[in-house]
C-alpha positions in Angstrom: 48.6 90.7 -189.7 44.8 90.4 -189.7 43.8 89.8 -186.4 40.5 89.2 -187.3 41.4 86.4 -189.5 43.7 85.3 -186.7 41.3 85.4 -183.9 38.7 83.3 -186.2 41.6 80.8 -186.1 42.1 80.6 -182.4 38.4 80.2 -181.7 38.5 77.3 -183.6 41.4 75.9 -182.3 40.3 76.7 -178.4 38.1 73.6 -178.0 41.0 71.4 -179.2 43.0 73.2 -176.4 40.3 73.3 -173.9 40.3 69.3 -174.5 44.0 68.0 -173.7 44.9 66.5 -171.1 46.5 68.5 -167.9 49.5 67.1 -168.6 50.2 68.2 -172.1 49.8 71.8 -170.4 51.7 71.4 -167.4 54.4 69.7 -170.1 53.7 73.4 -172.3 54.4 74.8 -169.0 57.7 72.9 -168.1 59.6 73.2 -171.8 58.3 77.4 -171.3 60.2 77.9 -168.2 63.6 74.9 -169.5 63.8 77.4 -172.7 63.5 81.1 -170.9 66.3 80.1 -168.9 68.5 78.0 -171.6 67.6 81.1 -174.2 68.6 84.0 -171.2 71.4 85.7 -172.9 69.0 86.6 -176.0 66.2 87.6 -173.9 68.7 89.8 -171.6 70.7 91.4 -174.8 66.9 92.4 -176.2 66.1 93.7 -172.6 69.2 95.9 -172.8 67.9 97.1 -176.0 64.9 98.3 -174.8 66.2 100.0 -171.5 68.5 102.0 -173.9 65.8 103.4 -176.1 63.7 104.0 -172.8 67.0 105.7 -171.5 67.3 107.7 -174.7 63.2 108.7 -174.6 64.0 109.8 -171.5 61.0 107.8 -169.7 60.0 108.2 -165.9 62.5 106.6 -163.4 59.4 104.6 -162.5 58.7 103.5 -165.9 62.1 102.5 -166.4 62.0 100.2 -163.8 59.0 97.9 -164.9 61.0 97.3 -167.7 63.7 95.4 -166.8 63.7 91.6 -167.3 67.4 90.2 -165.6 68.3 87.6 -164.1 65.9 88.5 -160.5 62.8 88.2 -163.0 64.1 85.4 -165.0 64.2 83.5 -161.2 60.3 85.1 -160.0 59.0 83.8 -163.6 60.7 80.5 -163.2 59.6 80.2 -159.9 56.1 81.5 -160.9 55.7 78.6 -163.4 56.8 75.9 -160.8 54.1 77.1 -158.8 51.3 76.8 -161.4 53.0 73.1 -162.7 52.3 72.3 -158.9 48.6 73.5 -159.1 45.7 71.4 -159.6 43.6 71.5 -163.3 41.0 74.4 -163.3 39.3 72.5 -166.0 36.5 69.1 -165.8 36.0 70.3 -161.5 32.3 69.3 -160.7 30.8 72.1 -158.7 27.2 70.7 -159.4 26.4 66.7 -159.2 22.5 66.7 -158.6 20.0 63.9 -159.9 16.9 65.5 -161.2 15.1 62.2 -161.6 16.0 58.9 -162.0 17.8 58.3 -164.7 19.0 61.8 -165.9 21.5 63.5 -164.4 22.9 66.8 -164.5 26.7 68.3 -163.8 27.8 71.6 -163.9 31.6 71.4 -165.0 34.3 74.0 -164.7 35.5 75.1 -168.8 38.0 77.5 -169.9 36.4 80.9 -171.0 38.0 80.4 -174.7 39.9 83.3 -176.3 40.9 85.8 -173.9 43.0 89.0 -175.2 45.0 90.9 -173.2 46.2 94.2 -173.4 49.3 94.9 -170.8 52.2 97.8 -169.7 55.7 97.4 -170.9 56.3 94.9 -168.3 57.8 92.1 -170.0 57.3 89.3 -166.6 53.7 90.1 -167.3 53.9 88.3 -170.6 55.3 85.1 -169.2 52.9 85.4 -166.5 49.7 86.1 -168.5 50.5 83.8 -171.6 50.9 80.4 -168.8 48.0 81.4 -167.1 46.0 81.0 -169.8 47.7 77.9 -171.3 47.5 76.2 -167.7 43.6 77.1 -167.8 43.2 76.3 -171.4 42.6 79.4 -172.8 44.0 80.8 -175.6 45.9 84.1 -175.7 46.2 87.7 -178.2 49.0 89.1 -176.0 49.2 93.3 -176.5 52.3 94.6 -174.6 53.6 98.0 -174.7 56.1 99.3 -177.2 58.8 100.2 -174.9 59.4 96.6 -174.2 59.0 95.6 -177.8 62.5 93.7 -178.0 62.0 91.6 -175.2 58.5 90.7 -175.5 59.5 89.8 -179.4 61.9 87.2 -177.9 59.9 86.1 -175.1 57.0 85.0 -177.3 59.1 83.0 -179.5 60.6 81.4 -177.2 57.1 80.7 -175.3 55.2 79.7 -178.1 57.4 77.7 -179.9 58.1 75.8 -176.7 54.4 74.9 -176.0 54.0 74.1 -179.8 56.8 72.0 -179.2 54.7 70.4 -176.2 51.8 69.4 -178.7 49.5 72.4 -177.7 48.0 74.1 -181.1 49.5 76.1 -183.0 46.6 79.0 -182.4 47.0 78.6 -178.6 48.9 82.0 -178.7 48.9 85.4 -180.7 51.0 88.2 -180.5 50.1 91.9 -181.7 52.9 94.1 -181.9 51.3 97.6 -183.8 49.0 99.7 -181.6 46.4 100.1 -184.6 45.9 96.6 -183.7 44.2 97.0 -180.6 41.4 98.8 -182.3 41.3 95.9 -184.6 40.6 93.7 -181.6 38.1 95.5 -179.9 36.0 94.5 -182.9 36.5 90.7 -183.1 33.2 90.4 -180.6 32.3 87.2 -182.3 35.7 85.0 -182.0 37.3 86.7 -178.7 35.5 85.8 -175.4 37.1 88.2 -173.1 39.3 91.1 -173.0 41.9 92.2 -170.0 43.2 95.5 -170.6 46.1 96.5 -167.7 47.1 100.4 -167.6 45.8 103.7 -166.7 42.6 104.9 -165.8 42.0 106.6 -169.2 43.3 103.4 -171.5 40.9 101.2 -169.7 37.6 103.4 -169.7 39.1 103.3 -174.1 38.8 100.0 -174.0 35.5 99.5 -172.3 33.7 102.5 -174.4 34.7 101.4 -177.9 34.0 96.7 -177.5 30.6 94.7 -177.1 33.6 92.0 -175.8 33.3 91.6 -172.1 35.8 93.6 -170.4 37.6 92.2 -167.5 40.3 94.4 -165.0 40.9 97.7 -163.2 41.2 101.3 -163.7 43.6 101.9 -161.3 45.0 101.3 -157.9 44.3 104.3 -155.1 45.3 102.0 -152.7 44.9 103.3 -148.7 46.0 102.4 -145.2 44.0 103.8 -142.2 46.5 103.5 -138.8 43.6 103.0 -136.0 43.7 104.4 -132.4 44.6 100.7 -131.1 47.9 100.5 -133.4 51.0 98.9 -132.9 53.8 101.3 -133.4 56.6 98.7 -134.0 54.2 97.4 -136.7 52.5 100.8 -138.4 55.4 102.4 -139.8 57.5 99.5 -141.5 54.1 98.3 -143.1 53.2 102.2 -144.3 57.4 101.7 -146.0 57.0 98.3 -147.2 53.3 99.3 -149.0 54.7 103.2 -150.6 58.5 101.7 -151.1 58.7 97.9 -151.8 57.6 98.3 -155.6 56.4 101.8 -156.2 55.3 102.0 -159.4 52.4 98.4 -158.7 48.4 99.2 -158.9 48.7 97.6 -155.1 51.2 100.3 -153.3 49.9 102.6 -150.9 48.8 106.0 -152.1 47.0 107.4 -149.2 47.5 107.2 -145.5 45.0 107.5 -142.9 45.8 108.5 -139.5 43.4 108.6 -136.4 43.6 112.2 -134.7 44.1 110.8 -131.1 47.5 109.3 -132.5 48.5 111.9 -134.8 50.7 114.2 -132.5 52.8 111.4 -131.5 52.7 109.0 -135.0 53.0 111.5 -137.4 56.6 112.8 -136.7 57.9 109.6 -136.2 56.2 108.2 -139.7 57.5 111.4 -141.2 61.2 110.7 -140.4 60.9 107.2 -141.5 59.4 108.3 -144.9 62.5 111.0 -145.9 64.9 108.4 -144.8 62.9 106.2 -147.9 63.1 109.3 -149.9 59.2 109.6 -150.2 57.6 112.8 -150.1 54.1 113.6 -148.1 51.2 115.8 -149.1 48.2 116.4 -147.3 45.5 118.8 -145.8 46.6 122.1 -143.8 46.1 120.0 -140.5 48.7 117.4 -140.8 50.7 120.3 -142.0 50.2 121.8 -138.9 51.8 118.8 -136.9 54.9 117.8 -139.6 55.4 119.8 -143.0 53.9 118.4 -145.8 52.6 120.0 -149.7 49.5 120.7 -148.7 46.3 119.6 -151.2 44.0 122.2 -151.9 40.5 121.3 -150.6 39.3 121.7 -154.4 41.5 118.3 -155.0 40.4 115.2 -155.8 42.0 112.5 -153.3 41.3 109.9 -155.9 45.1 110.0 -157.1 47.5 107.3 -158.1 50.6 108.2 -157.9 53.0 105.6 -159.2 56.0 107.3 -157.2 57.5 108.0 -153.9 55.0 110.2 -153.0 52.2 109.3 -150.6 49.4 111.6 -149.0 48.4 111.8 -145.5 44.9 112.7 -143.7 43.5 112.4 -140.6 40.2 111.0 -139.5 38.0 110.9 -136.4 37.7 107.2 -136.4 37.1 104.2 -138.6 33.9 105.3 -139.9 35.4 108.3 -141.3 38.1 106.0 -142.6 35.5 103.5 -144.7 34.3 106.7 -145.8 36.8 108.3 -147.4 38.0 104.6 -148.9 34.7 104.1 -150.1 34.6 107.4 -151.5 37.9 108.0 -153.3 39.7 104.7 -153.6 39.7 102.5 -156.1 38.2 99.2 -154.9 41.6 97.6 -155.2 43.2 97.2 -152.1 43.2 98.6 -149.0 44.5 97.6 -145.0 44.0 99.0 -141.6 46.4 99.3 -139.0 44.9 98.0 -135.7 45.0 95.7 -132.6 41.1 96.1 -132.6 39.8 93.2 -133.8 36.0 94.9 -133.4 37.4 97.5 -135.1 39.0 95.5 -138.0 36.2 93.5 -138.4 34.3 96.4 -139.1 36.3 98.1 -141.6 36.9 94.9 -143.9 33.1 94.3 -143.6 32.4 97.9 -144.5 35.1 98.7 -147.0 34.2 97.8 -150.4 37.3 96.6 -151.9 39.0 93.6 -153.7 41.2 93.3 -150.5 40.6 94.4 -147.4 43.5 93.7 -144.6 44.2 93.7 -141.2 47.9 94.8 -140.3 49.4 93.5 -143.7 50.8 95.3 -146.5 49.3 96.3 -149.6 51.7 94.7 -151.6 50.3 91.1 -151.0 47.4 91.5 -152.9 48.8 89.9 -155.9 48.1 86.1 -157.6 51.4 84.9 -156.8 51.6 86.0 -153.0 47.7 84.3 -152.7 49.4 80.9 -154.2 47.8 81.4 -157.7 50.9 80.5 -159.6 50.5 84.1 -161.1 47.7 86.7 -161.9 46.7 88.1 -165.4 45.5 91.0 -163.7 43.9 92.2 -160.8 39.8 93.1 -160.5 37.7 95.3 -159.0 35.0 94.3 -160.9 32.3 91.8 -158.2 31.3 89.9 -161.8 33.0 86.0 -162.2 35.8 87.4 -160.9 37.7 89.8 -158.4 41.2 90.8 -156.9 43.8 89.0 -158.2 42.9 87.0 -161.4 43.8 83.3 -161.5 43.5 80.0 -162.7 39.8 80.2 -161.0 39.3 83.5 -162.8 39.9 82.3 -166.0 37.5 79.7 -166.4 33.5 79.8 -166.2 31.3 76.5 -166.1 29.0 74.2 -168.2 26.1 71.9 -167.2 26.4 68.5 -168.9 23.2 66.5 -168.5 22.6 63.0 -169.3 19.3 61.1 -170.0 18.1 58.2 -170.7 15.1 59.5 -173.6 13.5 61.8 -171.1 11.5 64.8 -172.6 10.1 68.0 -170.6 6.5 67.0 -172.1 6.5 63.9 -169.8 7.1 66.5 -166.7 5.0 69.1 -168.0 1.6 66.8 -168.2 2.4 65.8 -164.4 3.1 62.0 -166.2 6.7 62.1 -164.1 8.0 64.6 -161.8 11.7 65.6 -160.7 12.7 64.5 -157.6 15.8 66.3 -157.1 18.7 64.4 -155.2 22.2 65.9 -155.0 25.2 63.1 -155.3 
């Protein structure tokens, strides 16, 4: 496949996309989510497929798990694209009505961004997530998922393209690549792709960024923290420290790092301890928490900016919530991070001070995602503070144009002082 050629092909095709009725894309949507589910038995036979190569490559337990697509995933990705069906059109919203003068004026008018590629982990929900997102918004889509789900995102993409073809979308609206030496290929289509997406590690997104002129849109990774304040709630500290390292381990939004005042230390720390080897997660952390329940202990040489992706979770304790925003500030990764408090001074503070995506008050890191924030779904999460950030989207994937209608006016008319504006918002 030449993706160049290919992508040409989309960009021409995106205004005719950008242009259809809601409808016709909410339809796309509906015959997507009627044909994963009539089509399940091929798209679970390719899924076993791909778990038995991963089980014969040996692949981390954590791994393993992001690749399963049964019949709990079939049910989130249903339900995910009955939430964005029930979502109001991100396109044609007037966020600008002003008169400049009489007789001419201006709108600025929400648009879809165009052709937006998107480079994701072998997660194969991701693709049915990713590819409606963009269809709902009127963008079209170069889907990149990873090999080790190359069965099941084979299958999922016919079925998902075929189905919004069948729904009178264009043909272009969607593009799978399937070979890795196509990603470099993309990187240099700066003239027909509008926006790239990249999801993985830390390293595979500084690649992308270094080697495109394309606008690059995502994070690096997800050193997620929670800091347990002096003023916590014990019946509500430990189960949300569980639910953030345990509920789905190997997400950019689990907890990596636990903070723990020093005034609560001696009595929290045992208990949070025996709650964590009941959940089979082991703790690291500096000589001083060692000294109060055993723990690896990280050599002060050690970067605290570590993802771990695993039932692992490290433990430090601070004077206060300065310190806290501090270290947050200083090692995490912009992405997500919650205090632990009954201190609504103090709480207040820390979400004003950290400088994250997400910033919570007693809630776990887990929620920062688009479906739990009512998006329908999320192409991705951003710590980027440009057009968009924390979970990606409809909103996220659409920028804006000014439309401005006249009446014969010309600038010379202003310029010479013969008119002037007299600016009036509607």
């Amino acid at each position: 496949m030449n993706i160049r050629e290919e992508t040409k092909q989309m960009k021409l095709a995106s205004p005719l996309l950008a242009a259809m009725p809601v409808e016709t894309r909410n339809q796309a949507l509906a015959c997507i989510r009627d044909s994963l589910n009539s089509h399940k038995e091929e798209i679970f036979e390719a899924n076993r497929k791909d778990l038995a190569l991963a089980q014969e490559n040996r692949l981390a337990p954590a791994v393993q798990k992001r690749l399963v697509f049964d019949e709990a995933k079939l049910a989130d990705v249903s339900a995910e694209l009955s939430s964005l069906l029930s979502l109001p059109d991100p396109i044609g919203k007037v966020t600008l009505n002003r008169e400049l003068d009489e007789g001419l004026h201006l709108l600025r008018v929400t648009c879809p961004i165009g052709v937006i590629g998107v480079i994701f982990e072998a997660r194969p929900d991701a693709l049915v997530q990713i590819s409606s997102l963009c269809l709902k918004s009127g963008n079209c889509a170069i889907l990149k998922g990873g090999k080790e789900t190359t069965y099941t995102n084979r299958i999922l993409f016919t079925l998902i393209h075929e189905a919004a073809v069948k729904a009178g979308l264009p043909e272009k609206c969607l593009l799978q690549a399937e070979q890795h030496n196509e990603i470099d290929e993309l990187l240099e289509c700066h003239e027909s792709v509008d926006l790239l997406i990249p999801r993985g590690s830390n390293a595979f997104v500084q690649y992308i960024m270094n080697h495109t002129s394309i606008p690059v849109l995502g994070h690096a990774d997800g050193v997620c923290h929670m800091y347990v304040d002096r003023d916590y709630d014990s019946s509500k500290a430990i189960p949300l420290i569980i639910d953030g390292k345990t509920q789905y381990t190997a997400a950019c939004n689990a907890v990596e790092t636990v903070l723990v005042h020093r005034d609560i230390a001696r009595d929290f720390l045992p208990k949070l301890a025996a709650a964590l080897k009941k959940a089979g997660v082991a703790l690291r952390g500096t000589e001083e928490v060692n000294r109060i329940i055993p723990v690896d202990i990280i050599p002060e040489t050690e970067s605290w900016h570590k993802e771990y992706l695993d039932l692992i979770l490290s433990i430090k304790l601070v004077s206060g919530v300065d310190e806290a925003i501090r270290h947050i500030n200083t090692y995490g990764s912009h992405h997500t991070d919650c205090i632990i408090t009954e201190n609504n001074e103090t709480a207040a503070r820390f979400m004003a001070l950290v400088d994250s995506a997400g910033v919570y008050q007693n809630a776990s890191t887990r929620f920062a995602d688009g479906f739990r924030y009512g998006f329908g779904a999320e192409v991705g999460i951003s710590t980027s503070k440009i057009h968009a950030r924390g979970p990606v989207g409809l909103e996220g994937l659409v920028s804006y144009k000014y439309k401005l209608f006249g009446h014969g006016q010309i600038v010379g008319d202003y310029a010479s002082g013969k008119k002037q504006f007299h600016f009036r918002d509607l």
